[in-house]
N, C-alpha and C positions, 0 to 999 in steps of 0.2 A: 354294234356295241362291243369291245373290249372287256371281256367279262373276266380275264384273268386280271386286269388294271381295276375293275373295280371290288371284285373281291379284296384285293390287296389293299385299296385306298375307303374299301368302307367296310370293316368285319361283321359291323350289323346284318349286312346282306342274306339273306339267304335264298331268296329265289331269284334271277333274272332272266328276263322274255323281252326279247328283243321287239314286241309293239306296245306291250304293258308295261314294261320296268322294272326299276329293283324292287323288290321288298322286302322287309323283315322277318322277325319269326312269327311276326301278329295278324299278318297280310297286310302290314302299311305298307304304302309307298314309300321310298328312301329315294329323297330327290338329291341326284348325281350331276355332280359339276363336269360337263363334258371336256371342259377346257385341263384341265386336271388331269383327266380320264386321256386324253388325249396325248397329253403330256408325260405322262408314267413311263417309266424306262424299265425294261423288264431284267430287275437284277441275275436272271439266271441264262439271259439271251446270249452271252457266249458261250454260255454250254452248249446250246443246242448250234449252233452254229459250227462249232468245233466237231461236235459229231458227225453232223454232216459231209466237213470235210475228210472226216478220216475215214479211210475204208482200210480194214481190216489186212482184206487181200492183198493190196499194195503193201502194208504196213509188215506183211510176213515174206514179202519175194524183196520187198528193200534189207531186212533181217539177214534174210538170209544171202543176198547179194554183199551186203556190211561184210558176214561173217568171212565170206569166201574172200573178198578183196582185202580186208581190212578198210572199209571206208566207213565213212557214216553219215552215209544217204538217209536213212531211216531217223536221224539224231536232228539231224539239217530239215527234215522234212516236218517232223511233227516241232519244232522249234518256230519253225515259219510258220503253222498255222496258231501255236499261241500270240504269237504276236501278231498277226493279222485280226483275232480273236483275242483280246487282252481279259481279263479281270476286272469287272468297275472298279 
């Protein structure tokens, strides 16, 4: 189960166990549309995407390779991976 998709798509929730299911704040069941749940796009997925590609370390020897050439490796670099990784 997608338990960040369905927190997002049912606020009611407040427990869920992947052989029991959701439930409320009452211990009901909260019957969840899998197709939905399925379907959810995670508005914050290019952040973490973007993090992933950026590593620091690279990001301070391009800096400072920019500073010393005058280039902008570091500008070019983190540029492509927002657009690889866009904004919904």
């Amino acid at each position: 189960m997608n338990h960040e998709a369905i927190r997002a798509l049912y606020p009611n929730v407040v427990t869920i166990d992947d052989t029991t299911g959701a439930k409320d704040n009452n211990g009901n069941n909260v019957e969840i549309d899998m197709d939905l749940v399925n379907a959810w796009v995670d508005p914050n997925a290019y952040k973490y995407k973007r993090q992933r590609a950026y590593s620091l370390l690279n990001q301070f020897e391009m800096q400072f390779d920019d500073k010393q050439n005058g280039t902008t490796t570091w500008q070019d670099a983190i540029t492509a991976i927002k657009l690889a990784n866009p904004k919904p």
